[in-house]
N, C-alpha and C positions, 0 to 999 in steps of 0.2 A: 919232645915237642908236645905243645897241649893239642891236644887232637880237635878239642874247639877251634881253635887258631886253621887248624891245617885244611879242615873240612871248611870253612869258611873262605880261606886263600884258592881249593879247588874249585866251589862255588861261582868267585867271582870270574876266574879265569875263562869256567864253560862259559858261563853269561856274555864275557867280551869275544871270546869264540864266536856264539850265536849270532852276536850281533854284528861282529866282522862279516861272516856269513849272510847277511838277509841283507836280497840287492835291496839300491837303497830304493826303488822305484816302487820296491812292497812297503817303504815304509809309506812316500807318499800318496800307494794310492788309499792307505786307509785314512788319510786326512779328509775331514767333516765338511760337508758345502760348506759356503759364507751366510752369515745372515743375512738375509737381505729386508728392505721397505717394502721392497711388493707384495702386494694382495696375493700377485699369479706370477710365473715366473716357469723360464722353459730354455733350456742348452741344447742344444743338436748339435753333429757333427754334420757338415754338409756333405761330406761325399758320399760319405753311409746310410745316413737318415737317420741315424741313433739317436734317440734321445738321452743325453747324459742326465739331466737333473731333472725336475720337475717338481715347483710349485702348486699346487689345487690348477693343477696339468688338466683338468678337464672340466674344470668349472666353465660356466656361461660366464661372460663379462664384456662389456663392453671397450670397443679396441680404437677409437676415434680413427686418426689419419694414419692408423696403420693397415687401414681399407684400403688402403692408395698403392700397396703391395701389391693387391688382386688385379687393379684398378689398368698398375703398366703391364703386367704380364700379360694381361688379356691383349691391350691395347698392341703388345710388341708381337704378340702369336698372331695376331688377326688384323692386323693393318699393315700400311705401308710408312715405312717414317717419314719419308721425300713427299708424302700425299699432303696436298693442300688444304686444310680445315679452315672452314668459315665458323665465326664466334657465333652459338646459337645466341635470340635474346634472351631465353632463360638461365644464360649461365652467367648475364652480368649482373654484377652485385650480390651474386652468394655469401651469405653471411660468413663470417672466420676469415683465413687465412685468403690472401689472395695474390695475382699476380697482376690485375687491371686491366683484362682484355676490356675490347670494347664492341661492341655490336658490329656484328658484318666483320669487324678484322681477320683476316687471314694470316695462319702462322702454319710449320709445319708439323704435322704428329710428332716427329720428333723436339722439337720445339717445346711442346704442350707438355710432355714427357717430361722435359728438363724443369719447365714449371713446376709439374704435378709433384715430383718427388724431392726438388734441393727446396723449395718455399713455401711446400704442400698446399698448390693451391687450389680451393676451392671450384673456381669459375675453369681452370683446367681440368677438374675432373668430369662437371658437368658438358664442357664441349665434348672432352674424348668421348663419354661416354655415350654423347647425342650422336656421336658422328661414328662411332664403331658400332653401337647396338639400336642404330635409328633411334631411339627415345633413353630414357635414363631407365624405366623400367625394364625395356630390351637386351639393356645393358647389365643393369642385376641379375638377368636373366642368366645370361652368361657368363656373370661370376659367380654364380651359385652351380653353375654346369662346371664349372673349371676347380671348384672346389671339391664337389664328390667325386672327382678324375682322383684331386692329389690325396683323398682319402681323408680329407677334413669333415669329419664325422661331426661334428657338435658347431657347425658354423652358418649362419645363412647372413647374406645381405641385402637387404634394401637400399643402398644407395653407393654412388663411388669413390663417394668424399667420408664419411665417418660422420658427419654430425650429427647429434643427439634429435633424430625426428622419429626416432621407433624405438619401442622395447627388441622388437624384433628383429634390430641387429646387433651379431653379436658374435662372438668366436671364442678357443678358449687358448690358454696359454702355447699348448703343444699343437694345435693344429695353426696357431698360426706361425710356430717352429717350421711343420713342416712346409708353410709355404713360403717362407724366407727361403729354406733350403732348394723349392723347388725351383723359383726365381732367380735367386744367383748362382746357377747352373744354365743361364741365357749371356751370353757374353753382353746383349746390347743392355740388358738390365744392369748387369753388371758395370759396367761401364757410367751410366746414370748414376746409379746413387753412392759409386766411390767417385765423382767430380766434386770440388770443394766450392768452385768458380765457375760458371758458365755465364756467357751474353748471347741474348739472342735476339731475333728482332722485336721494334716496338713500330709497327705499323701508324704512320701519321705523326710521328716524333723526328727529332734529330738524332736522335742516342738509341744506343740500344739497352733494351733489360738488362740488366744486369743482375743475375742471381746466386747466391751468397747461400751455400748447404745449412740448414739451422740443425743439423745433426754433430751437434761439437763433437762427438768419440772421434771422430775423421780427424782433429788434433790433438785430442785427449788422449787417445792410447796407441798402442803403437803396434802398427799393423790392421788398424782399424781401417772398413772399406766397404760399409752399409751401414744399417740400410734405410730408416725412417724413425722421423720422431713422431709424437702423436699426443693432442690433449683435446680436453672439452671439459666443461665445467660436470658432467657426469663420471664420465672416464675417468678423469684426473692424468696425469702424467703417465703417458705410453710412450716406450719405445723397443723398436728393430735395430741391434745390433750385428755387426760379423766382423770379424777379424781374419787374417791368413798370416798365418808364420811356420816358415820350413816348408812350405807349398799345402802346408794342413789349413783347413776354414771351418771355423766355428760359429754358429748365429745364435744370440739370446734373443729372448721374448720378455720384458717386464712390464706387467700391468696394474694400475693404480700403486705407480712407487713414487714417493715421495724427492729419493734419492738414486733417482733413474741412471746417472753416468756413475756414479759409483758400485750400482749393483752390478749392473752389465761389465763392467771392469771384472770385477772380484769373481764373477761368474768363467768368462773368461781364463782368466787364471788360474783358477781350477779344473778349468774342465784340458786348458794344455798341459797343466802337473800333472795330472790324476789316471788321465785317459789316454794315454801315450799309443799310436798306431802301431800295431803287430802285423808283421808279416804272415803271414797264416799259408801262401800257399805263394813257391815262386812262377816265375814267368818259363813253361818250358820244362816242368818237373813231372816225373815220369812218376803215372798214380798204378796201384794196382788193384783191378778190380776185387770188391768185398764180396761180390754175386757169382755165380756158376757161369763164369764166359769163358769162354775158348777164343786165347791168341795163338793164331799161327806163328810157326817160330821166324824168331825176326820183325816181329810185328812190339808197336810196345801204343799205350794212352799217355796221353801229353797236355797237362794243360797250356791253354794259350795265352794266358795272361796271369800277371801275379794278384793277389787279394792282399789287402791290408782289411785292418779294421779295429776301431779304436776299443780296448779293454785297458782295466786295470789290472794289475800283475796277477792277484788272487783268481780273478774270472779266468784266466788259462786254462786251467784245469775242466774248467766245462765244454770246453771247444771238442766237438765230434767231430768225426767226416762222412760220408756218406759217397758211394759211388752210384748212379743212376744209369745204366743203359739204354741205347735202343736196341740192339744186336746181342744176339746171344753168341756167336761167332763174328772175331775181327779177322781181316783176310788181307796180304799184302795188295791185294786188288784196292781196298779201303784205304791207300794211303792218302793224307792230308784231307780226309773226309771227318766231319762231326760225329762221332761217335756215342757218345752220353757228356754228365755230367756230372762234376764234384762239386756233391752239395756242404756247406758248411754248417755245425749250428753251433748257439751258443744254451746248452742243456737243451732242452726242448725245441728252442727256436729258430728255424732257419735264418740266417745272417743273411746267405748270399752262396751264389755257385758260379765255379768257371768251366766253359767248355772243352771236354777234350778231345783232342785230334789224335786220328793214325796215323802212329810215324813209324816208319820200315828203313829196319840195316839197309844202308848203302851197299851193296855189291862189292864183294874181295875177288880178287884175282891173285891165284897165287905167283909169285917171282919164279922167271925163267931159270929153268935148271940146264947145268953144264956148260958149255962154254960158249952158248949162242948168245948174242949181244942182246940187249933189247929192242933197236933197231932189226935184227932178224926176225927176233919173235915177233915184233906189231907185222913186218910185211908178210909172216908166216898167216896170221889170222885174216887182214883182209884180203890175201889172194887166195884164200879158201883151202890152205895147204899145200900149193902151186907147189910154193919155192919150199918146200918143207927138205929136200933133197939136198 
């Protein structure tokens, strides 16, 4: 046989070995983002806060009617939605996008709501925010307070609506990921900008508003269920995406894209191939401390809940654990008490930690011996040995 030949036939066979071998979810997580038209550009997992991707992630840029995120979360944490709002006169005729209130009308916050975010209107944002933060200044006041909460470092607003009236507002790709994600973690948000159709009242008319979502991804893709579109002759084309599939929710961030529902697709898409939820820790699984504690015997640490968390196959390998105490001694006394905590990281980075509880052997009793029934032996115990004869 030519030993060319044969060295070559071995060859291929390892190679189809190999690659029968390698799940295939490590082939896709090495698959390359999409290209996208955005300037800026930002993937987060919503339950996690992870950022998967990021475009010039922390660049300053201007984000138009993607203001109108900050805009209802405030308005839904710090108002009433059943509360009556009168239309100030300075929110009729705001320039851009609107809904037509009129002076004096009265609609309800939730109402305004539905405006503010399916038709992004203008004259809604300037009411909410006259009527939640007593003036529109008062009101940027405390979207700028509700920003440094969510950890949106590179952001400030001057207005409620986005329009181009300041340099000085301005936000960057990933911080306003993370306020997508912080938003549609509110059911009533939530609720808001996955409606495709809402009517509500039109005060001094026969008909009611009728408002019509200008956020197309809600029929473009599938599972799509946020969150805001957004433009200005500055800006250019902004938009708030999120989707949910298999109970998982994803939210893009693309700013100045020319080809806005295509990028947010393909983003999307990748970021559900690539970044698949791992189970990292179950619900009820017995940890054992890393530190010098003493468990009484019988005694055991339990977490309380399970952890996912979205990695690529490769990243595994860098997942840690960490065990955190309070007690240096656990004691059956401690049962179904807070104990410490197992922290996660992914190499350096703490992910996240679940609490653990003291859980204690159930009590055995050993089986009656000889020929006494079990009925004997229970009335042997509570007559305190009476009948023991």
């Amino acid at each position: 046989m030519n030993i060319r030949k044969y060295l070559s036939g071995v060859l291929v066979v390892f190679l189809f070995i190999q690659l029968a071998l390698t799940p295939a979810a490590m082939v896709k997580a090495a698959a390359a983002p999409p290209s996208l038209s955005a300037e800026g550009a930002a993937l987060i997992d919503v339950e996690s806060g992870r950022i998967l991707y990021s475009k010039n992630g922390t660049k300053k840029m201007r984000i138009a009617s993607l203001t109108k995120t900050m805009t209802a979360i405030v308005a839904i944490e710090m108002g009433k939605l059943d509360a009556q709002v009168t239309v100030p006169p300075q929110a009729v005729g705001v320039e851009g996008s609107s809904i037509y209130l009129k002076n004096g009308e009265k609609l309800t916050l939730e109402e305004l709501l539905y405006g503010l975010m399916l038709r992004s209107g203008n004259d809604a944002a300037v009411t909410i925010a006259t009527h939640i933060g007593g003036s529109v200044p008062g009101f940027t006041y405390l979207m700028n307070e509700k920003a440094a909460m969510i950890g949106m470092e590179h952001t400030n607003f001057t207005n409620p609506h986005g329009l181009d009236d300041s340099n000085q507002h301005y936000s960057t790709p990933e911080d306003m990921a993370k306020l997508s994600a912080y938003a549609l973690h509110n059911p009533v948000f939530r609720q808001i900008v996955s409606t495709k159709v809402k009517d509500i009242s039109w005060e001094g008319e026969q008909w009611d508003r009728r408002l019509l979502n200008k956020n197309k991804m809600l029929h473009l893709y599938n599972g799509a269920d946020g969150v805001k579109t957004g433009y200005t002759k500055l800006a250019k084309r902004c938009l708030a995406s999120s989707a949910t599939r298999d109970g998982r929710q994803l939210a893009t961030i693309t700013l100045n894209a020319s080809d806005d529902w295509n990028d947010s697709a393909k983003l999307m898409d990748w970021g559900f191939a690539n970044y698949p939820l791992q189970e990292l820790v179950k619900k009820g699984q017995e940890v054992k401390p890393d530190t010098p504690v003493t468990l009484e015997a019988g005694t055991h640490l339990v977490t309380t809940n399970a952890f996912q968390y979205p990695l690529q196959t490769a990243e595994a390998e860098g997942i840690h654990k960490r065990v955190v105490m309070g007690e240096s001694t656990v004691t059956s006394q401690m049962n179904g008490q807070l104990a410490g905590f197992l922290q996660l990281y992914l190499k350096e980075k703490m992910i996240g930690q679940v609490p653990l509880l003291v859980s204690v052997d159930a009590p055995t009793f050993a089986a009656p011996q000889g020929p006494r029934s079990m009925w004997q032996q229970f009335w042997v115990i509570v007559s305190g040995g009476l009948w023991s004869a």
